[in-house]
N, C-alpha and C positions, 0 to 999 in steps of 0.2 A: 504494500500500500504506500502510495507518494501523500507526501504533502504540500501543497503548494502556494498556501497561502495561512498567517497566523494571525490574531489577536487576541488582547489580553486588558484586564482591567483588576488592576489590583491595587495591595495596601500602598504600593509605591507608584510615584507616578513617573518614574525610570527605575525598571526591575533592573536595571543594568547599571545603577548608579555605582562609576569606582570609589568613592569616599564613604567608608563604612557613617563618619561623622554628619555626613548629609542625611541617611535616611530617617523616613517617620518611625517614630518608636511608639509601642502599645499605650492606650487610653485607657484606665481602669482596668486594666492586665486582657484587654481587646487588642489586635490590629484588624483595623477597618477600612476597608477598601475606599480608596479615591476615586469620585465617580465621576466623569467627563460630561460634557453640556449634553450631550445625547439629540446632535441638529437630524440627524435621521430616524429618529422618532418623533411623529405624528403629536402635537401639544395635548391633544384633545385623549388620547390614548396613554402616555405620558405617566398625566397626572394620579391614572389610577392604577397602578405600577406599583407593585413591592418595589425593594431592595434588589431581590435574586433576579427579579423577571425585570428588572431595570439592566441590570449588570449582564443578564447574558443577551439578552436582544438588543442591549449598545453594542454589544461586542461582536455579534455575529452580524449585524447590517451593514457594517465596511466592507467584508466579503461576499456581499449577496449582490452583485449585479445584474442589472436585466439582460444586460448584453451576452452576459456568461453564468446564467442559473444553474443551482445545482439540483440532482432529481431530489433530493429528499434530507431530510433533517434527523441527526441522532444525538441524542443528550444525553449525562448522564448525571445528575443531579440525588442527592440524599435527602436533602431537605430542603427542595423548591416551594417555593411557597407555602412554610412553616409559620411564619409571622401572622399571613393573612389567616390560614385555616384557623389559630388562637383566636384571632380578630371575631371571625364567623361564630366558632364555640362560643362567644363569652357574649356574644350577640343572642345568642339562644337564650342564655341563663336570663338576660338581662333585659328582653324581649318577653319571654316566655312563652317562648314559640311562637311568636305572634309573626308580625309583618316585617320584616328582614329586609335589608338594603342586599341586592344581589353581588354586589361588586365584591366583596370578602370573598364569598363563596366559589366567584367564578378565581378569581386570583387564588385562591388554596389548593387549585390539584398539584399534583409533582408532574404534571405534561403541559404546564400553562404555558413554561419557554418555549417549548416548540410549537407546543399549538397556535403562541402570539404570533411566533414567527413566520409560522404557515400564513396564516390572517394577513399578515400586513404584507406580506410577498408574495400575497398569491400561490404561495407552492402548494399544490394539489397532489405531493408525491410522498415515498415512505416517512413516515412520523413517526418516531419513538421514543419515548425516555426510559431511560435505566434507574432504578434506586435501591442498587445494591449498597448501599452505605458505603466503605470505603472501597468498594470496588466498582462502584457506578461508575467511572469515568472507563475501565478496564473492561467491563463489559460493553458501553458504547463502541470502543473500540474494534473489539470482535463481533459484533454487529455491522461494524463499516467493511470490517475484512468480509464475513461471510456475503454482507450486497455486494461489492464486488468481486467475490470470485460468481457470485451468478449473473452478476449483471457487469462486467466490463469495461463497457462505454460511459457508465455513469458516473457521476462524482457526488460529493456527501459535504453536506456541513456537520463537523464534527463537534460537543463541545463539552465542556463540564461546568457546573456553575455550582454555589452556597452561600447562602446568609448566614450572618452570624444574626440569630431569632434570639430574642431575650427568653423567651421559653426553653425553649431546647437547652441556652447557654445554662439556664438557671439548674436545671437536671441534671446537664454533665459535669455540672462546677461540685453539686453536691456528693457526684458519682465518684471525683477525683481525678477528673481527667485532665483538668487544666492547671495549671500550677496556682499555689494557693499564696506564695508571695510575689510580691513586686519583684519582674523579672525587665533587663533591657533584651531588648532583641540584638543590642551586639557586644551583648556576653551572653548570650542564649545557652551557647555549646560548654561553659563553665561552670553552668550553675548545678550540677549532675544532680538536680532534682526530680520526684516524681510530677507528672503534668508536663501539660506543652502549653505555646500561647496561640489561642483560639485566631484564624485568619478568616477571611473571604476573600472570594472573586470570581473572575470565569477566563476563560482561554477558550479559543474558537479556532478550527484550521478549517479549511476546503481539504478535501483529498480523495484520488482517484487513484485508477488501476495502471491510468498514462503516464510515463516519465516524463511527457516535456513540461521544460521548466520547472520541475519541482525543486524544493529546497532542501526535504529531509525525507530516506526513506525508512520507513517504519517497518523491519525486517521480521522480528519477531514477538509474542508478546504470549506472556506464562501467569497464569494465577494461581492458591494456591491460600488455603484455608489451614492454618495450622500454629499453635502454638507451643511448639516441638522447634528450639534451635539447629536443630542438628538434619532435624529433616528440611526446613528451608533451605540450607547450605549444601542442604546432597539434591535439591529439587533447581537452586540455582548451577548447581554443579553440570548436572546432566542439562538443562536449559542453554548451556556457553558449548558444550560438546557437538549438542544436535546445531545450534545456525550460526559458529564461529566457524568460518574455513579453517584449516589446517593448517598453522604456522602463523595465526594472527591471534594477537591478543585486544583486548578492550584498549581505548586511547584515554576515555574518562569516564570513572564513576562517578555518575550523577545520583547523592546519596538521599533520600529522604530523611533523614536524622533530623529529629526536631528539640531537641535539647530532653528529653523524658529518659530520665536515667532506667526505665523500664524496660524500654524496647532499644536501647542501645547496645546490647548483647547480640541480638538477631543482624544488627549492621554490624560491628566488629566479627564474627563470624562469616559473614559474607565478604566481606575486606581481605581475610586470609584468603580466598579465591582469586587474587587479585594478581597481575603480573606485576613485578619489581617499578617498574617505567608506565603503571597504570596511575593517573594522576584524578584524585578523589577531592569532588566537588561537593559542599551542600547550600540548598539555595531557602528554606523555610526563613531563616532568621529574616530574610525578605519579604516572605509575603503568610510567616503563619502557617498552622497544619489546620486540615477540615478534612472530609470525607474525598472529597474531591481535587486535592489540592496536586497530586499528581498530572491535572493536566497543564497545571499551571509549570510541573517538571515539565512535561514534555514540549512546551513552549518556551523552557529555557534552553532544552534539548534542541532545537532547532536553531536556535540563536548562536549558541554556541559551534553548532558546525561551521557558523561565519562568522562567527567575531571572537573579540579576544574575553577571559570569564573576568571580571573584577575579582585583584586580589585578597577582597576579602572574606571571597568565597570558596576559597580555597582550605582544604584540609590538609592534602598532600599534593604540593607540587614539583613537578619531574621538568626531564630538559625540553618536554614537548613544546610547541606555540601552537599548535593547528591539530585537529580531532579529526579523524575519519568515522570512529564507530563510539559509540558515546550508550550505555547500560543504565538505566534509570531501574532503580528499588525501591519500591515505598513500602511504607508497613503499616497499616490501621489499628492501632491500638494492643498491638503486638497477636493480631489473630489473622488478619487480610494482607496477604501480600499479593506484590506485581512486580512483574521483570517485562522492561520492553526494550528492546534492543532496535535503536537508528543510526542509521549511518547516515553518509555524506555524497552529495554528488560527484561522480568522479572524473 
């Protein structure tokens, strides 16, 4: 699968910023996405727009032109419109059942993003969202592999999107999933606490079965449900055997490590897999961990095939300057994993 075109909306407004001292650092132990004027979004339509469904249908109508449509729409989304469905519930109680403003309701499914996106584009073609929680983005993906291998000629708007819902936050703060003190995001990696710091945002690519002009090709992709260290590292093991040619090793680990001294066991394990001259990148301190936050890897993963990474993303650096094949690992809360292997145009 190619990719040919990307966008992104996140906590930073240069996910590419080299000066660790410029970026925005977390609000009440949040990082919260910077959201853009959104001029291709309809005012009237707009207005009644969560958060999530603001963020990925900004993001995805750069890439949507008429001159060059794509057949069909695949998202993967955990908690799309979380905010609005509380909004709707609490409308119930507080109503009692009575006469309900429809606009909550219609903004709460988890398929709003691509159903807006259908609506406003006209696109009459495949629509789906995934919400596998931290693999919703990983199962979009193989969704866009299996359209194209049956349908070849076509191309896909790819994407992942999440809010940060003060519901959900409030559940998973009490759960212990996010860190319980004042963390900066760049001493993230120092602080070897339990929790991460909660992100948002979305990433969008086009992508087809065609080489031309693509950017980044999307080789392989492995998931993989287990909270067993030893079987992740023997499933990334055999994952690098089956679609590494013979005599090539990785150029850069793109690590999901989110500062959660929990699941930083399952990355260090994975790191011994590693060639001497493999240079290990992580990029969360940037934009925050979520369900989803892996497509926002794989749009750093693309980047990175053409440009240079900001030093202070760097975990381990080697004498490379240029990346051909580049392995992204995420890990969801130490139970969901993904391995996607991109390389580079050659």
């Amino acid at each position: 699968m190619y990719i040919h075109k990307t966008f992104s909306i996140s906590v930073q407004q240069n996910l590419l910023q080299a000066n660790i001292e410029l970026i925005n650092e977390p609000v009440n132990k949040k990082l919260q996405a910077i959201e853009p004027a959104y001029e291709k979004i309809p005012p009237g339509i707009l207005r009644r727009m969560g958060k999530s469904i603001r963020m990925g249908v900004g993001a995805a109508l750069p890439l949507m032109s008429e001159t060059d449509p794509v057949n069909g729409i695949i998202m993967g989304s955990a908690n799309a419109g979380m905010e609005e469905c509380v909004k709707f519930l609490n409308q119930i109680v507080q109503y009692e059942e009575g006469q309900l403003t429809p606009g909550n309701f219609v903004q709460s499914t988890g398929n709003v993003i691509a159903g807006q996106l259908g609506l406003i584009t006209r696109n009459k073609g495949y629509n789906v969202t995934h919400v596998h929680a931290g693999l919703a983005f990983e199962n979009a993906v193989l969704d866009a592999i299996m359209q194209l291998n049956t349908n070849p000629s076509n191309s896909y708007l790819l994407g992942g999107v999440d809010e940060i819902s003060s519901f959900h936050y409030n559940i998973e703060a009490l759960a212990g999933t996010y860190k319980k003190e004042e963390v900066s995001n760049k001493v993230l990696y120092e602080a070897g606490s339990p929790g991460y710091l909660v992100g948002e945002g979305a990433a969008m690519f086009v992508v087809s079965a065609e080489a031309n002009n693509f950017i980044a090709k999307l080789t392989a992709i492995a998931t993989i449900h287990s909270t067993d260290i030893e079987l992740v590292q023997a499933q990334l093991k055999m994952f690098l055997q089956k679609n590494l040619e013979a005599g090539t090793a990785i150029d850069l680990f793109l690590s999901g490590e989110n500062g959660d001294n929990r699941t930083l066991p399952f990355y260090t394990a994975c790191e011994t897999l590693l060639a001497d001259d493999t240079a290990i990148v992580r990029y969360k301190h940037m934009t925050g961990d979520f369900p989803t936050a892996s497509a926002l890897g794989l749009w750093y993963a693309c980047e990175f095939l053409q440009q240079q990474v900001p030093q202070h993303m760097f975990k381990k650096k080697t004498s490379k300057t240029s990346y051909r094949n580049i392995l992204l690992y995420n890990n969801f809360k130490g139970l969901q994993h993904s391995f996607i292997l991109v390389s580079k145009a050659w």
